[in-house]
GUFIKOL-423024 format. One record per residue (C-alpha): residue number from 1; x, z, y. Coordinates in nm, 3 decimals. Layout:
<recs>
rec n=NUM; X=X; Z=Z; Y=Y
...
</recs>
This chain:
<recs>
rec n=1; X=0.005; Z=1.324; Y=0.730
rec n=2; X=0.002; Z=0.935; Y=0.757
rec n=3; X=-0.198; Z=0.845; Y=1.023
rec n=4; X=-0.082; Z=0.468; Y=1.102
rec n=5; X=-0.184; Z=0.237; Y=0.734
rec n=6; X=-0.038; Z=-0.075; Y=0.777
rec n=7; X=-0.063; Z=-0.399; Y=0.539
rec n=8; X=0.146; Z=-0.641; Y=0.519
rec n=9; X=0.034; Z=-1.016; Y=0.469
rec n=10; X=-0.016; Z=-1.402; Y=0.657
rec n=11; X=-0.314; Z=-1.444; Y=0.854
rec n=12; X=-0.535; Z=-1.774; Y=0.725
rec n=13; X=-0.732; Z=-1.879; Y=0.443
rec n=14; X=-0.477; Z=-2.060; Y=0.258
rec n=15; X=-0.254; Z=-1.701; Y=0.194
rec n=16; X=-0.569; Z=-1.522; Y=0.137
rec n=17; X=-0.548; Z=-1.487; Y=-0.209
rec n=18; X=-0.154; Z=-1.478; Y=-0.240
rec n=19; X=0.066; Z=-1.175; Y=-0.385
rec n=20; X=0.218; Z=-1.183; Y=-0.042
rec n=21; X=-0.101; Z=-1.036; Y=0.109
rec n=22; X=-0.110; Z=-0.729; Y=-0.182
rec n=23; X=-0.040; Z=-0.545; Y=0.115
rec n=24; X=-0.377; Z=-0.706; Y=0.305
rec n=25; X=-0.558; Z=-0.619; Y=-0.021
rec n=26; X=-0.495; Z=-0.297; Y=0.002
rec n=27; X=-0.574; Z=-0.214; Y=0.369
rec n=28; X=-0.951; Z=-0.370; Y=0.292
rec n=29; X=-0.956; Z=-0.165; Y=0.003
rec n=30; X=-0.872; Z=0.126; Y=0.227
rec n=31; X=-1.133; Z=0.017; Y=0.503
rec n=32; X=-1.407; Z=0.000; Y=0.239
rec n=33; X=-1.326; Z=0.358; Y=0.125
rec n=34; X=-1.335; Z=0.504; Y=0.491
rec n=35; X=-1.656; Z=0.275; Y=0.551
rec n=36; X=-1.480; Z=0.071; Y=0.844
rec n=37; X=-1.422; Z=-0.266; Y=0.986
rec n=38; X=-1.176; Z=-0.424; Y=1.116
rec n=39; X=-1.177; Z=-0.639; Y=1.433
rec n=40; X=-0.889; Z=-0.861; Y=1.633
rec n=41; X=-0.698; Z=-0.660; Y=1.924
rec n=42; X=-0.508; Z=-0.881; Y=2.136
rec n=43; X=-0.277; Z=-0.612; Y=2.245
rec n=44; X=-0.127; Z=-0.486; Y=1.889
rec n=45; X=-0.148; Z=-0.836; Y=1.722
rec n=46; X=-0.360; Z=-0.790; Y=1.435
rec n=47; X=-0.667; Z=-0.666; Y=1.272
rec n=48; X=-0.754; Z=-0.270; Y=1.399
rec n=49; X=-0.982; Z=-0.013; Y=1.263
rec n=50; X=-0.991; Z=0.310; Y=1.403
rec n=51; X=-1.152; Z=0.606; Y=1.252
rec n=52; X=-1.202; Z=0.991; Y=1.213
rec n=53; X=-1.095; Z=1.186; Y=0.908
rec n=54; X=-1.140; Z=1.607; Y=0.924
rec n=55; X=-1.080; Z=1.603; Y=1.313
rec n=56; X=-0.776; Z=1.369; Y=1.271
rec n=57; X=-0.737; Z=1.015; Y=1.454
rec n=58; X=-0.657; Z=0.748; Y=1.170
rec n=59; X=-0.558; Z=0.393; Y=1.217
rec n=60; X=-0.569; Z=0.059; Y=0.993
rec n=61; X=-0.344; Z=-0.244; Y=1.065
rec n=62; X=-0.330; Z=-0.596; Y=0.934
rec n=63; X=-0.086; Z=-0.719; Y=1.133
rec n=64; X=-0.183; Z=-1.129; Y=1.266
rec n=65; X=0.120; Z=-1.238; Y=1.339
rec n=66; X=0.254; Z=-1.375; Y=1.029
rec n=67; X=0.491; Z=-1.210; Y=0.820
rec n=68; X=0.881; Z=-1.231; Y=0.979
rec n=69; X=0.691; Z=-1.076; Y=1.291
rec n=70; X=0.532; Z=-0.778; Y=1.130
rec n=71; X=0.721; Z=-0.524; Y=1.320
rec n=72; X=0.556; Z=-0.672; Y=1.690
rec n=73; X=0.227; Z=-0.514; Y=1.606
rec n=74; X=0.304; Z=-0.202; Y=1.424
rec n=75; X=0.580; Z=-0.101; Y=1.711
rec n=76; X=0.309; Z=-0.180; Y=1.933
rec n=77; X=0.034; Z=0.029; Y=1.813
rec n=78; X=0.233; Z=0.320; Y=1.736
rec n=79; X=0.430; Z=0.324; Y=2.054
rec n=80; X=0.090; Z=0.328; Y=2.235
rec n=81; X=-0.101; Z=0.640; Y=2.010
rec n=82; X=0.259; Z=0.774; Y=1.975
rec n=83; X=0.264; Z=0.781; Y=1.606
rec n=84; X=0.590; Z=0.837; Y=1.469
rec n=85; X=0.752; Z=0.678; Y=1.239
rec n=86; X=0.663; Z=0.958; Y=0.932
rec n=87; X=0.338; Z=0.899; Y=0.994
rec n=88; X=0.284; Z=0.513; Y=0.912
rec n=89; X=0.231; Z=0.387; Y=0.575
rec n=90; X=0.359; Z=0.017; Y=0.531
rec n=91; X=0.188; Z=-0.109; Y=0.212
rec n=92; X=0.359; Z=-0.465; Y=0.089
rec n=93; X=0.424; Z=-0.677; Y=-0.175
rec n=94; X=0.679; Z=-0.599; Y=-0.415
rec n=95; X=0.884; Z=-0.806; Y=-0.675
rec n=96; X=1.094; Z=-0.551; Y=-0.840
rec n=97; X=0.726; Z=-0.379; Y=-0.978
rec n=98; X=0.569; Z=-0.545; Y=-1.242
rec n=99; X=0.180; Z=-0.574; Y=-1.174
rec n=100; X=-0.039; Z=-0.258; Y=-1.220
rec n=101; X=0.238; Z=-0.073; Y=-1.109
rec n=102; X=0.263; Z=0.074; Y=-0.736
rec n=103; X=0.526; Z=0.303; Y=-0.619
rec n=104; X=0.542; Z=0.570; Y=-0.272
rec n=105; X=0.883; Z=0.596; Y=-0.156
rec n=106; X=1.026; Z=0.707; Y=0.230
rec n=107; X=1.302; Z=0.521; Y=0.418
rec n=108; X=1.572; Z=0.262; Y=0.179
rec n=109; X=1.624; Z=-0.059; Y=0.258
rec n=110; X=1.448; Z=-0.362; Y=0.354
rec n=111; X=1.527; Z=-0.531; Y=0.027
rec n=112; X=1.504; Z=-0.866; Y=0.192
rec n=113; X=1.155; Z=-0.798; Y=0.254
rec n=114; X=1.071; Z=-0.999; Y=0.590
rec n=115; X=0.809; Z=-0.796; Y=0.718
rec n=116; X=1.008; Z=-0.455; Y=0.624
rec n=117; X=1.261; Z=-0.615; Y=0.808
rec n=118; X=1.109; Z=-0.672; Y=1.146
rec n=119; X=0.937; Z=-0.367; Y=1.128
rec n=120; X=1.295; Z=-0.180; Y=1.086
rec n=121; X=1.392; Z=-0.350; Y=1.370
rec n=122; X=1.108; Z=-0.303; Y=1.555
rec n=123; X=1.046; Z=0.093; Y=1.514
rec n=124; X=1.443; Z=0.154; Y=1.554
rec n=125; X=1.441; Z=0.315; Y=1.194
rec n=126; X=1.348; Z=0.268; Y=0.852
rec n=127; X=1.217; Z=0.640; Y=0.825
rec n=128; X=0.865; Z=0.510; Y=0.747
rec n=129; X=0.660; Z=0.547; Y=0.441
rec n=130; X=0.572; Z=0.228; Y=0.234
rec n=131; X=0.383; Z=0.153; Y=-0.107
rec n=132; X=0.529; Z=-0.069; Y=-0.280
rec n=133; X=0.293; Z=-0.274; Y=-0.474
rec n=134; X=0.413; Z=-0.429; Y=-0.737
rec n=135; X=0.342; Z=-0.883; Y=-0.780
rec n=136; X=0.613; Z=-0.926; Y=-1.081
rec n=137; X=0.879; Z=-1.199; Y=-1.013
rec n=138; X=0.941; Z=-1.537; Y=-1.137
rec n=139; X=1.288; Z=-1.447; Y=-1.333
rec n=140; X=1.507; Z=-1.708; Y=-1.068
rec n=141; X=1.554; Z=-1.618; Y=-0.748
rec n=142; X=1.581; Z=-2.006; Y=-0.645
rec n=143; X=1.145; Z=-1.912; Y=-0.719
rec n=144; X=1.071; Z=-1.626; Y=-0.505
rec n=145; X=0.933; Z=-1.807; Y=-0.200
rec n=146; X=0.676; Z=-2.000; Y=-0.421
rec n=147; X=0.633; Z=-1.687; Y=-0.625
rec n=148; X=0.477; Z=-1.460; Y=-0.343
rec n=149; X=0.240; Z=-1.806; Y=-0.137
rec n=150; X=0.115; Z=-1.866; Y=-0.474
rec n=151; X=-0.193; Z=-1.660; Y=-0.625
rec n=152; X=-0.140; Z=-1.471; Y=-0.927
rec n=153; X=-0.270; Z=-1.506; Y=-1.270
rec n=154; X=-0.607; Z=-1.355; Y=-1.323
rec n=155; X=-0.446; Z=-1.091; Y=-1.572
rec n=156; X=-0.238; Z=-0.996; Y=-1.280
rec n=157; X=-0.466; Z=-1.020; Y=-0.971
rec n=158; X=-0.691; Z=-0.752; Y=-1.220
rec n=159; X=-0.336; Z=-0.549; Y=-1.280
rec n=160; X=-0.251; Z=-0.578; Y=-0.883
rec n=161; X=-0.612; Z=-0.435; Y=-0.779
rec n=162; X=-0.628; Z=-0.180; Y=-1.057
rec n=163; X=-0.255; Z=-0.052; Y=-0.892
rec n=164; X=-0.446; Z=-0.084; Y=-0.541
rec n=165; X=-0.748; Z=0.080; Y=-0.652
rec n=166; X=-0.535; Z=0.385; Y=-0.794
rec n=167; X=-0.338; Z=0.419; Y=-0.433
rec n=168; X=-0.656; Z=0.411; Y=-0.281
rec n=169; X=-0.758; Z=0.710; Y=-0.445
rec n=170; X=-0.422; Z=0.918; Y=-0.348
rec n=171; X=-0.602; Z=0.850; Y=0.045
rec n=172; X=-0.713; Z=1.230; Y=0.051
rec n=173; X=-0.373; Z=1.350; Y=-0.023
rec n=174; X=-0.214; Z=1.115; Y=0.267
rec n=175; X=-0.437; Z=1.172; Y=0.476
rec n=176; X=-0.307; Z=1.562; Y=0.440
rec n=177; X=0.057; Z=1.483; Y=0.408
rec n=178; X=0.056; Z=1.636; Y=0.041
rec n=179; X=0.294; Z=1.333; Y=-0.027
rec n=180; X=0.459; Z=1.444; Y=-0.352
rec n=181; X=0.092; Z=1.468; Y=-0.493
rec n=182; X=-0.009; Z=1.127; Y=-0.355
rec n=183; X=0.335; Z=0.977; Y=-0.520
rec n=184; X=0.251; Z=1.161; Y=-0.883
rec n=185; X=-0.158; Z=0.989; Y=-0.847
rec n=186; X=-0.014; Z=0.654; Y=-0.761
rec n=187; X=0.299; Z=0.639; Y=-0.997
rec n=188; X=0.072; Z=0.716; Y=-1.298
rec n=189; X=-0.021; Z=0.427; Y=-1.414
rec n=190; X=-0.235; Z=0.512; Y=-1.734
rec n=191; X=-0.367; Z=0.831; Y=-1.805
rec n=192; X=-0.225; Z=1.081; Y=-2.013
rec n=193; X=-0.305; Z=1.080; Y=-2.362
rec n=194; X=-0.524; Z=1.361; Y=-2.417
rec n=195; X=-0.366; Z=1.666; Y=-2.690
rec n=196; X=-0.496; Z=1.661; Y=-3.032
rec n=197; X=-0.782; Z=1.939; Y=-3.108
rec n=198; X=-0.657; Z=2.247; Y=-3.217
rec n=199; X=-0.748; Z=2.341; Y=-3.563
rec n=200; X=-1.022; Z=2.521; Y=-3.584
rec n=201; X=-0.963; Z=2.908; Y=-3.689
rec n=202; X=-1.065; Z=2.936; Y=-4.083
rec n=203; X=-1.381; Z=3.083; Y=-4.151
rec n=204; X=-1.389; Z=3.454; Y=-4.231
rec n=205; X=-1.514; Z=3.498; Y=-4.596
rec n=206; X=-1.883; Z=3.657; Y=-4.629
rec n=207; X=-1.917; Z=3.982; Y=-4.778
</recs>
């Protein structure tokens, strides 16, 4: 079960609203659901909620220390409760994805990814879950820093929350470690089209 949800973004008003803090998005969509707040602790670096779900300690993590540093606060929380690394869901930002689309994967590669980076480095491993939410990219890759500390289009900041809103309601499945229901919930982006009616069975003939 993933105990440890971590989102990644940059603390301050002027990221606030940038695809770079999808993963920030999605940790206060979280907090909403499980009717929690967050507050500043000094000693993991970032922005903690703590909370009870069926018996079961759960944390929430917006990690303050700006990006390239990610991996300072999530080491240190988890060392501390002893979470291990399958445990800890890293939602972030992710280019690859087109908007309204959000995808569950274990382990890989940073990608590049700052934050996944430090936090690789950080935890000793990259055995860690992460949802990958997807912010589109520019096309040239001479535009990807601009591209994620600029705010998205409003057809895409709708797309991006619609993709956050849909993870958020795979929580009761990670909270219970069903993770291969909680990927098919959050990979299904529309919903299925429903089967034609079946013909209906010809009337019998009245005597």
């Amino acid at each position: 079960m993933i105990k440890l949800f971590v989102g990644l973004g940059n603390p301050g008003p002027e990221y606030e609203d940038t695809r770079h803090n999808a993963g920030f998005w999605f940790i206060d969509a979280v907090a909403r659901e499980l009717r929690v707040s967050l507050v500043p602790e000094r000693s993991y670096h970032g922005l903690v909620a703590r909370t009870s779900v069926n018996g079961q300690n759960v944390w929430l993590l917006q990690p303050q220390t700006f990006m390239n540093l990610s991996g300072k606060s999530v080491a240190a929380l988890a060392r501390f409760f002893k979470i291990q690394p399958d445990e800890i869901l890293v939602a972030h930002d992710e280019m690859d994805i087109a908007p309204g689309e959000a995808k569950l994967k274990k382990g890989g590669s940073h990608a590049g990814h700052n934050g996944l980076r430090d936090i690789h480095a950080q935890l000793g491993t990259a055995d860690y879950w992460r949802l990958r939410i997807g912010v589109g990219h520019p096309g040239h890759k001479a535009e990807v820093v601009s591209w994620v500390l600029k705010k998205p289009m409003a057809e895409h900041r709708e797309a991006i929350h619609a993709s956050i809103d849909r993870s958020v309601s795979a929580l009761p499945l990670l909270l219970a470690g069903d993770m291969e229901k909680a990927m098919v919930k959050i990979h299904t982006s529309k919903p299925p089209r429903p089967k034609p009616p079946r013909p209906a069975a010809p009337a019998a003939d009245s005597a």
